[in-house]
C-alpha positions in Angstrom: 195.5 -64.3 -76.7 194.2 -64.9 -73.0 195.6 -62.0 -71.7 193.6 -59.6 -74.3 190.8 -61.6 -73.4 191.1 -60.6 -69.7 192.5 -57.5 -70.4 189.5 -56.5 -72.6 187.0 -57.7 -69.9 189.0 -56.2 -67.1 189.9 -52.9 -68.3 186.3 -50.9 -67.9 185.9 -52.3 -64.4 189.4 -50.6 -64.2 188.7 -47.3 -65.5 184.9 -47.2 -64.0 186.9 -47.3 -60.6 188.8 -44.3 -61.0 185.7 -41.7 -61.9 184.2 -40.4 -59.3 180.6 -40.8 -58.6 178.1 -38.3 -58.5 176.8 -36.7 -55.7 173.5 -36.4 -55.4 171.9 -32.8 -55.2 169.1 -34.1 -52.8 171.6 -34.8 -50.2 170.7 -33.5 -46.5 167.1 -32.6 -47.7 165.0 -29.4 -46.7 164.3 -28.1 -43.3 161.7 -29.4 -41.4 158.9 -27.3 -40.8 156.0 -27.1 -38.2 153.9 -28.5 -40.5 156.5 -31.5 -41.5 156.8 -32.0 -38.2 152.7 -32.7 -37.8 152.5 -34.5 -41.2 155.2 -36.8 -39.9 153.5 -37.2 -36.6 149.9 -38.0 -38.6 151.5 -40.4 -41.0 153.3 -42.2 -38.0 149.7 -42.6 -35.8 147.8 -43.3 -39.3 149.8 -46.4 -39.7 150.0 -47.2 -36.2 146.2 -46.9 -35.7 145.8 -49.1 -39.2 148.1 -52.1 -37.6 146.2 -51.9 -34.6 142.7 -51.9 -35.8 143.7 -54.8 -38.6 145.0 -56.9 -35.1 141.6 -55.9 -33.2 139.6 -57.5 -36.5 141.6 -60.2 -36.5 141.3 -60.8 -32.6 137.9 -60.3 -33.2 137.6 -62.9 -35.7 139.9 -65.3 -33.5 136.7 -64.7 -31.1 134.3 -65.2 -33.6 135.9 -69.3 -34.5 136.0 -69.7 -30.4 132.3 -69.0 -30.2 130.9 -70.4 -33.9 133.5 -73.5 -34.9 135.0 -74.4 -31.3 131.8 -74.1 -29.8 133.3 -71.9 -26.5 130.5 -69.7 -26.2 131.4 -67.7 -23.2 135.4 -67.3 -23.9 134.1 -66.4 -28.0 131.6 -64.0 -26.7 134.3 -62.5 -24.4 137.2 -62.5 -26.8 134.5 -60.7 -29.4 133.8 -58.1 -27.0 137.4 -56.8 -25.9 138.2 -56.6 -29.4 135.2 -54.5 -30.0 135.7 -52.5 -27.1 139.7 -52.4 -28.1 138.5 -51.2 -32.2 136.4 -48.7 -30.2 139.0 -46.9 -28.1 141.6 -47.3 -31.0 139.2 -45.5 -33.7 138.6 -42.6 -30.7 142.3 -42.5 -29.8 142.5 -41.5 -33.4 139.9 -39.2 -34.1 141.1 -37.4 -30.9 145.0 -37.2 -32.1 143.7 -35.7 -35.5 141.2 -32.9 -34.2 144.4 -31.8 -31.9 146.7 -32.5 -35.3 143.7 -29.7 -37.1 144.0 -27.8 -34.1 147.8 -27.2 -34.0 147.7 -26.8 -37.8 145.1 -24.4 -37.5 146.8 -22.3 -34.4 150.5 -21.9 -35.7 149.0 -20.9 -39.4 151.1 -24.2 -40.8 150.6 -24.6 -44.3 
């Protein structure tokens, strides 16, 4: 009686073992193209440039609690500053990398 038991309950786990498993077709993907190439450069400085300008806002509200609730006037009002001037530079860094992104795309015909 016990051994059917644990034959019954071992014996698919057996035979599942010896089929092979599929391969899937999507192995080794496509080339990569000029314009993958770009799309993969944009999506990487998209999400860098989103990190960085959520840490300026929250460096800028760190700045904002020195000034208002600890009551550090001149270390808030610098703290709010840098992170302005750092939101600044990051938003240009990015407009910048994106007209040269539209540029490339535009100058090798990428589609």
């Amino acid at each position: 009686m016990i051994m059917t038991v644990v034959a019954a309950v071992c014996m698919p786990s057996v035979a599942l073992a010896v089929i092979q498993p599929a391969v899937p077709s999507g192995i080794g993907g496509s080339a990569l193209t000029g314009s993958g190439i770009v799309r993969i450069i944009n999506d990487v400085v998209n999400t860098l440039i989103t990190v960085a300008v959520v840490i300026g806002i929250g460096y800028f509200v760190f700045g904002a609690i020195q000034y208002f609730a600890l009551g550090d006037n001149k270390k808030g009002k610098e703290t709010m500053k840098n992170a302005a001037i750092g939101i600044g530079l990051i938003l240009a860094i990015g407009l910048i990398v994106q007209t040269i992104a539209a540029w490339i795309n535009r100058g090798l015909n990428l589609g």
